[in-house]
VEXDREN-2710 file (C-alpha; in Angstrom, 1 decimal):
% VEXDREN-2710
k/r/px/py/pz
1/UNK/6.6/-19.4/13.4
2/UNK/3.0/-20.4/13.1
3/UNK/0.5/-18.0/12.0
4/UNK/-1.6/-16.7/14.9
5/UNK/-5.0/-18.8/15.3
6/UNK/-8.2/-16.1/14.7
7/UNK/-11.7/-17.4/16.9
8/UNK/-14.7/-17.7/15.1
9/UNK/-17.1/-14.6/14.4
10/UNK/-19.5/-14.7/17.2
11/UNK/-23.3/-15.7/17.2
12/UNK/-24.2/-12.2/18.0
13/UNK/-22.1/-10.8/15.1
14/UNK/-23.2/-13.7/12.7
15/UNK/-26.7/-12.5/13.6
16/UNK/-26.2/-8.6/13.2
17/UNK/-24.4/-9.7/9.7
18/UNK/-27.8/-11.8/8.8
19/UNK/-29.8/-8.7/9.8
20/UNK/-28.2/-5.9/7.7
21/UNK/-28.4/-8.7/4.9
22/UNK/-31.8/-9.0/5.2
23/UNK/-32.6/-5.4/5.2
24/UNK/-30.9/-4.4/2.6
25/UNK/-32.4/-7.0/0.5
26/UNK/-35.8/-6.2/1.6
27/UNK/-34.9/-2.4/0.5
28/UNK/-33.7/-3.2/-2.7
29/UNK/-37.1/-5.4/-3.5
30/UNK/-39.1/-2.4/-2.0
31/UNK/-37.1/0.1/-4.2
32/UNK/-37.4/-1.9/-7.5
33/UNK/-41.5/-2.9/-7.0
34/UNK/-42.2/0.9/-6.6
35/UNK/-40.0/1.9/-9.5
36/UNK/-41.5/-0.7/-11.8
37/UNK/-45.2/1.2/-10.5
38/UNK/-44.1/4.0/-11.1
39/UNK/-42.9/3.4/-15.2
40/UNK/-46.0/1.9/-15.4
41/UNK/-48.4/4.5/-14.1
42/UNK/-46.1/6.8/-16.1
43/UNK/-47.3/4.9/-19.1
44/UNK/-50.2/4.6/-18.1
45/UNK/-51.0/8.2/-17.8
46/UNK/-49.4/8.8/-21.5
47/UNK/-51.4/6.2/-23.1
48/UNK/-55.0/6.8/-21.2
49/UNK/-57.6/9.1/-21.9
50/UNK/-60.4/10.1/-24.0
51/UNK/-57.9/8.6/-26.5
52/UNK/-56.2/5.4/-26.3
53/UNK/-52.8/5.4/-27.8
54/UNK/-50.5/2.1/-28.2
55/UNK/-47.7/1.8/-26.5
56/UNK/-45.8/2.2/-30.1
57/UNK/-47.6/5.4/-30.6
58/UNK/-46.3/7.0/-27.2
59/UNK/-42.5/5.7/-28.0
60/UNK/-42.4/7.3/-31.3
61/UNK/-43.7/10.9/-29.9
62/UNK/-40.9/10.3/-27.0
63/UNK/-38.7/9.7/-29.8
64/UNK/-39.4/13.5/-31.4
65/UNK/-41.1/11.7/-34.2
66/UNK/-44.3/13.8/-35.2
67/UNK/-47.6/10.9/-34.9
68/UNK/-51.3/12.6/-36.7
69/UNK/-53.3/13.2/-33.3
70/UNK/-50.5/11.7/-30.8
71/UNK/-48.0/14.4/-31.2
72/UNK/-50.2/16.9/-29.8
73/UNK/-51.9/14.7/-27.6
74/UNK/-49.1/12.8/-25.8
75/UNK/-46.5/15.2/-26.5
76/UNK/-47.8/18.8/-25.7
77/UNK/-50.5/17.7/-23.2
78/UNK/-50.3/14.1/-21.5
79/UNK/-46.3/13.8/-21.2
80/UNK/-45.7/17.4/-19.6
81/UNK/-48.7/16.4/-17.0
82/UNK/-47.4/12.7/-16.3
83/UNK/-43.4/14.3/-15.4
84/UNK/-44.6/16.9/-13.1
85/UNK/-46.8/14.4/-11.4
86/UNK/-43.4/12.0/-11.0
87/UNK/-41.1/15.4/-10.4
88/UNK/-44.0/17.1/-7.6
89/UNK/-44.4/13.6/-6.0
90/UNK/-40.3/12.7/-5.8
91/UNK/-40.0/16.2/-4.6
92/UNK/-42.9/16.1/-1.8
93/UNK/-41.8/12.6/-0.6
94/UNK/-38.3/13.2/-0.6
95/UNK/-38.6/16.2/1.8
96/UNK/-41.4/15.2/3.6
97/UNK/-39.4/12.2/4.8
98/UNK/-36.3/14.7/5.4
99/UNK/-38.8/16.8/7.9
100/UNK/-40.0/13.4/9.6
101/UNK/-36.8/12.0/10.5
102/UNK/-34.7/15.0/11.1
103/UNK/-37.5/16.0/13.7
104/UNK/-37.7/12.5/14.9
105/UNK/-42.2/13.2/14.5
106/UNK/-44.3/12.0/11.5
107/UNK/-46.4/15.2/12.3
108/UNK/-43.1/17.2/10.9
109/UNK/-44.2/17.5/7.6
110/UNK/-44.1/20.6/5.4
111/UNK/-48.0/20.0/5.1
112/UNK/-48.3/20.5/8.3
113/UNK/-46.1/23.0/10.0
114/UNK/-46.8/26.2/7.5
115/UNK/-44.4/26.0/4.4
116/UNK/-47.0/25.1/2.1
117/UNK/-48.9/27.6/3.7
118/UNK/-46.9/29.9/3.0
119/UNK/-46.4/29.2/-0.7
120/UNK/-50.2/29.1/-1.1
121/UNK/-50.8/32.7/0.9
122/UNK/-48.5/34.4/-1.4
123/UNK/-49.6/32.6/-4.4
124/UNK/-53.2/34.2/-3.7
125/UNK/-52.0/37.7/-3.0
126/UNK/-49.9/37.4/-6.4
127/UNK/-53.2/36.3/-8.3
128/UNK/-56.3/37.9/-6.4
129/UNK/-54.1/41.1/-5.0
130/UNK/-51.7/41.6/-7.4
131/UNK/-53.0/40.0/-10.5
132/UNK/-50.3/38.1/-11.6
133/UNK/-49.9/34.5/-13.1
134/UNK/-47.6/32.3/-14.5
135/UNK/-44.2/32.6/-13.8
136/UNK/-44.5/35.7/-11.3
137/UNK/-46.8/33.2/-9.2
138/UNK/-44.1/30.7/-9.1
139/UNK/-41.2/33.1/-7.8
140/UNK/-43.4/34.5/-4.9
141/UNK/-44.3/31.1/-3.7
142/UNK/-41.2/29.6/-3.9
143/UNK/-39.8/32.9/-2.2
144/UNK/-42.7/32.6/0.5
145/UNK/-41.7/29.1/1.2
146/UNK/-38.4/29.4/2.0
147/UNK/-39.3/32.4/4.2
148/UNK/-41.9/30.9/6.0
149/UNK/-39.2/28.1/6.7
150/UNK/-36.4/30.2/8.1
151/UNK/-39.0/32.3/10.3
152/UNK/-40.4/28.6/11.6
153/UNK/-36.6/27.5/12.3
154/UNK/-35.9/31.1/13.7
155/UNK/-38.7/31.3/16.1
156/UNK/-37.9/27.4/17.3
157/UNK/-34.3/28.1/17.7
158/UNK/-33.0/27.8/21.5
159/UNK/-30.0/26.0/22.2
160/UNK/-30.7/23.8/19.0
161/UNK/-34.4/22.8/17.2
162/UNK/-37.0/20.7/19.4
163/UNK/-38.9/18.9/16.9
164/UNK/-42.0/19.2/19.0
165/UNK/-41.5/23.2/19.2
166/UNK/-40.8/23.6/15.8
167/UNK/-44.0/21.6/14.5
168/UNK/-46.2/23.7/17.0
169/UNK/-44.0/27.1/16.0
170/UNK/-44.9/25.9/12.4
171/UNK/-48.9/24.7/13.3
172/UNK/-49.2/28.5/14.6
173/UNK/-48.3/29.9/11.8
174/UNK/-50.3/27.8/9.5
175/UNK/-53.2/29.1/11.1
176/UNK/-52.1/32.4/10.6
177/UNK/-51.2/32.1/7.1
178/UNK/-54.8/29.7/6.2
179/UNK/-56.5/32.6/7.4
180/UNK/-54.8/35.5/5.2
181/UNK/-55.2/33.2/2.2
182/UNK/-59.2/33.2/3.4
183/UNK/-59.3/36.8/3.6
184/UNK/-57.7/37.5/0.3
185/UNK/-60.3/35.1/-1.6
186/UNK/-63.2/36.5/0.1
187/UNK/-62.3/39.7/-2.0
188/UNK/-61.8/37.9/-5.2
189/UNK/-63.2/38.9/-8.6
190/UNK/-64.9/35.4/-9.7
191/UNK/-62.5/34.6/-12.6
192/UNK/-59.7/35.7/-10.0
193/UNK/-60.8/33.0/-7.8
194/UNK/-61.5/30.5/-9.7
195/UNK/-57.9/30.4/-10.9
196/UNK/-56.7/31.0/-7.2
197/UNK/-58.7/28.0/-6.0
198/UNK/-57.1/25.8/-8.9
199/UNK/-54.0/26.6/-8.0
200/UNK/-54.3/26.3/-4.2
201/UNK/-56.6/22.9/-4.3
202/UNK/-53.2/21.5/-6.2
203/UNK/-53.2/20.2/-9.9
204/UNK/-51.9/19.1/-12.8
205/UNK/-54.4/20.5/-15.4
206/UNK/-53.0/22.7/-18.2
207/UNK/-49.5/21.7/-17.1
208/UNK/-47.1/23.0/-19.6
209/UNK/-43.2/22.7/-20.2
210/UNK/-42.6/26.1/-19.1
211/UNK/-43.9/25.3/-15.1
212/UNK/-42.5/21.7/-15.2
213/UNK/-38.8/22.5/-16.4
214/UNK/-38.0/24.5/-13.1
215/UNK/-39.5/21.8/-11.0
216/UNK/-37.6/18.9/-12.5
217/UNK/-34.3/21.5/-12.7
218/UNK/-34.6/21.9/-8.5
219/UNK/-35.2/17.9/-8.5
220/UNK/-31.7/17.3/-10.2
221/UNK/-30.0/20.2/-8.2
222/UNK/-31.2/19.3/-4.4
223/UNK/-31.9/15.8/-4.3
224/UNK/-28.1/14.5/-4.6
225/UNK/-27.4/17.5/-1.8
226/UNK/-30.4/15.2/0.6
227/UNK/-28.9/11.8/-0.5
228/UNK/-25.1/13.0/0.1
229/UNK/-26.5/13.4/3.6
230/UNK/-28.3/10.4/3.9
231/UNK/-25.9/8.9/6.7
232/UNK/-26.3/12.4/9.2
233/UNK/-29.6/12.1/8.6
234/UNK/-29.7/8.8/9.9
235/UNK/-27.6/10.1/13.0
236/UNK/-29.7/12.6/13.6
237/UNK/-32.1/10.5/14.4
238/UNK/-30.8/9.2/16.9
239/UNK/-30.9/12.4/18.9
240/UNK/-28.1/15.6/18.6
241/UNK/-25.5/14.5/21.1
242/UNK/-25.8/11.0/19.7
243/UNK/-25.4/12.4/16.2
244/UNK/-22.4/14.3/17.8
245/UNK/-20.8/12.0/19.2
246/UNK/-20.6/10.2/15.9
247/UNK/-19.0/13.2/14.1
248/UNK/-21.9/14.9/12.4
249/UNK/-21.9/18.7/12.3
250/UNK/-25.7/19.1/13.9
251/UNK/-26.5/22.4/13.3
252/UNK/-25.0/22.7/9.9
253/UNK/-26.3/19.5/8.8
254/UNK/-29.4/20.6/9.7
255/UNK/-29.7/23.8/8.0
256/UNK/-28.2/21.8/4.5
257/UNK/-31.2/19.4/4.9
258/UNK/-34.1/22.2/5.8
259/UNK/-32.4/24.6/3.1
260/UNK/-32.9/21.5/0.8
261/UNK/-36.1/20.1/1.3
262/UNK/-37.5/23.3/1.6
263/UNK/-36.5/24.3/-2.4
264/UNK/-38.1/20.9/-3.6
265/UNK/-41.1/22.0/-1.8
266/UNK/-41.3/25.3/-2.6
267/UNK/-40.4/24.8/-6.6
268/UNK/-43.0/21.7/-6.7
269/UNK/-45.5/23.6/-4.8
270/UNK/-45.0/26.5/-7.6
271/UNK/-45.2/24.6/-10.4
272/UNK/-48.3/22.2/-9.2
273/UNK/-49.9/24.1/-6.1
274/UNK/-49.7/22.9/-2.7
275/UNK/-51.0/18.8/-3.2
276/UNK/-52.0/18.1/0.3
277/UNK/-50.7/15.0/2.2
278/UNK/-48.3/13.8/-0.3
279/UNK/-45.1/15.0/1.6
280/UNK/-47.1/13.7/5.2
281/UNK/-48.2/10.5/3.9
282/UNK/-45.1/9.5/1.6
283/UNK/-43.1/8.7/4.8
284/UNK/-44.6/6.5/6.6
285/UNK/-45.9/4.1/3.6
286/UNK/-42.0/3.8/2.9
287/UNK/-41.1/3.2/6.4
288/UNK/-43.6/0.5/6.3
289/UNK/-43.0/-1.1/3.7
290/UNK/-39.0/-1.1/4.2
291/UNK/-39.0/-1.7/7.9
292/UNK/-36.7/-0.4/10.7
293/UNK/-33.3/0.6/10.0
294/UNK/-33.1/1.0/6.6
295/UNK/-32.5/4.9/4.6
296/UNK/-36.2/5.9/3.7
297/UNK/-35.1/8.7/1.2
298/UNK/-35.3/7.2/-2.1
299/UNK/-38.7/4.7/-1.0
300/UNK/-40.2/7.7/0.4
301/UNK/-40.0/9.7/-3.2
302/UNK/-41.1/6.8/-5.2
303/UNK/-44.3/6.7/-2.8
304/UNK/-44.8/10.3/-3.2
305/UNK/-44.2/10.2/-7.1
306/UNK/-46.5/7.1/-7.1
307/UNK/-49.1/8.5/-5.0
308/UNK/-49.6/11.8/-7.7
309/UNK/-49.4/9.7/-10.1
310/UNK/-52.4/7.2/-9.0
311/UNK/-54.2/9.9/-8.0
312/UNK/-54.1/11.8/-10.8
313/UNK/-55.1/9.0/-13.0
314/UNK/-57.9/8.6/-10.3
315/UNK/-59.0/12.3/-10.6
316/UNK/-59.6/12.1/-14.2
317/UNK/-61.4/8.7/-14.7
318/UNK/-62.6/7.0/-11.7
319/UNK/-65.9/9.4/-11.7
320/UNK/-68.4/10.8/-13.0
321/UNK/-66.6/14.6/-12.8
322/UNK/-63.1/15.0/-12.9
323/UNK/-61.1/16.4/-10.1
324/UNK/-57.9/18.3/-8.9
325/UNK/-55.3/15.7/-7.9
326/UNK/-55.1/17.1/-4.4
327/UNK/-58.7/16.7/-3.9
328/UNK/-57.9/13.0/-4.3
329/UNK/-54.9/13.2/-1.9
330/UNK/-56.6/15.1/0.4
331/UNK/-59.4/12.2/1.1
332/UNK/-56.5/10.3/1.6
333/UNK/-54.6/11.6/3.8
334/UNK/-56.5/13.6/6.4
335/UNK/-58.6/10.1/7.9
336/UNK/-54.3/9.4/8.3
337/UNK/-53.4/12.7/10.1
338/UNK/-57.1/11.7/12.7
339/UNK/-55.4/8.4/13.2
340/UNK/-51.9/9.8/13.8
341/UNK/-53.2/11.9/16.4
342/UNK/-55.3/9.9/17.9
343/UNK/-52.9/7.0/18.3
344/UNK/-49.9/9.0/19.9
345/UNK/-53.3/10.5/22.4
346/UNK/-53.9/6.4/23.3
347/UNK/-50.2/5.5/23.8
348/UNK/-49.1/8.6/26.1
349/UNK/-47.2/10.4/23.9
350/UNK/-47.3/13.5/22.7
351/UNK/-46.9/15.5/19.2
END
């Protein structure tokens, strides 16, 4: 009996092969560039700075060997500063992305729709009000954060989560919260808000083990839980009855992925203060960079830990004075968030 004769793969299925090929080529090129940025502003920002130290030098201190000048250097000061900046930029990207395409909006960004808000509000009451610092600071953000996120989700709730209700729900509140965190440093003591300001303009400066450890801990914990859910993110996408359709759970899906991303934020925002634009910004230079239809969770972390890393580096020796990393990120990102808007104004669209 002969064996039954199979026709050729079609030209449309050749074609569709081809394209996932492509992408996921282009993705892997993307994902290895930025790492290999990444190591090296890492080293950079270890062997940089008033002192030059060879690359040797910083090895060894890795190593737990004790180097005359390096070991305090490298070790106490330079290498706690440089992991945060990777650990708060992973963290900021990798969420920031989660917002954006869960929500189907680049404007759905933690910056933006009040959770860093909220983090920075309640880190001002603990310091100005309260006269805390330290860890204390760090629990009552990262507590006010994943409030602030549960009362935006609450408040957009009806029959599912709008994207476009949720960011104006979360824009409202924002305002709200900007304006308590005015009021509370208009009655500061000076020294009160000078360290209010520090923390709330975002930096890395006198980072210590003790504020990175819990950031990088919450990194390990929560970013498997956002990559396990990769695929339903990519679903949901596509719209809820799409992503139904296809066998994703929308609501609970949803909820893993804001419960999530809204711990990385709140536990980077704690341990280096609310660094604007990096969560807002991270996004969209993956997406770029990738190209359609291609997961932008790991991309858009590099970005993020690249961009706090740069900038950073940028803050400390591109001037005459140095400055808090989120001043830098700031100047980048807000001409982006005046385009953004006034580019969905031109086409018809609307936030």
């Amino acid at each position: 009996m002969s064996a039954p004769v199979t026709s050729p793969p079609s030209a449309t299925l050749r074609a569709v092969v081809r394209g996932r090929s492509r992408r996921a080529a282009r993705r892997r090129l993307v994902v290895l560039v930025l790492l290999v940025l990444v190591v090296a502003g890492f080293a950079a920002s270890l062997m940089y700075g008033q002192t030059y130290y060879p690359p040797g030098e910083v090895l060894r201190v890795i190593g737990g060997e004790q180097v005359p000048g390096a070991s305090f250097t490298v070790g106490r000061l330079r290498l706690p500063r440089a992991v945060l900046a990777v650990v708060a930029g992973f963290s900021f990207g990798l969420a920031g992305v989660t917002f954006q395409t869960m929500l189907r909006n680049p404007l759905a960004s933690p910056d933006i729709i009040g959770i860093s808000a909220g983090a920075s509000a309640a880190a001002a009451i603990a310091i100005v009000t309260l006269s805390l610092s330290g860890t204390a600071v760090s629990v009552l953000a990262i507590g006010a954060g994943l409030g602030v996120a549960l009362l935006v989700y609450g408040l957009a709730f009806k029959d599912g989560v709008v994207g476009t209700r949720l960011i104006l729900i979360g824009i409202g509140i924002s305002a709200m919260l900007d304006s308590v965190t005015s009021y509370v440093l208009s009655r500061a003591a000076e020294w009160d808000l000078q360290e209010a300001m520090r923390w709330l303009t975002g930096s890395l400066n006198g980072t210590t083990w003790e504020e990175t450890v819990p950031a990088v801990v919450a990194l390990a914990v929560l970013a498997p839980v956002l990559l396990a859910c990769g695929r339903d993110l990519s679903a949901l996408r596509l719209g809820d009855d799409t992503a139904a359709a296809l066998g994703v759970r929308v609501e609970r899906t949803r909820i893993t992925l804001i419960v999530a991303a809204v711990g990385l934020i709140a536990f980077a925002t704690a341990a280096a203060g609310p660094i604007a634009f990096v969560a807002f910004l991270s996004g969209p230079i993956a997406a770029r960079l990738v190209g359609p239809g291609s997961s932008l969770l790991v991309p858009a972390g590099l970005v993020g830990a690249l961009l706090v890393l740069s900038a950073d580096f940028v803050g400390q020796f591109a001037f005459a004075h140095r400055y808090p990393v989120g001043v830098v990120t700031g100047v980048l990102g807000a001409p982006y968030l005046l385009y953004l808007i006034i580019r969905t104004h031109r086409s018809g669209g609307s936030l």
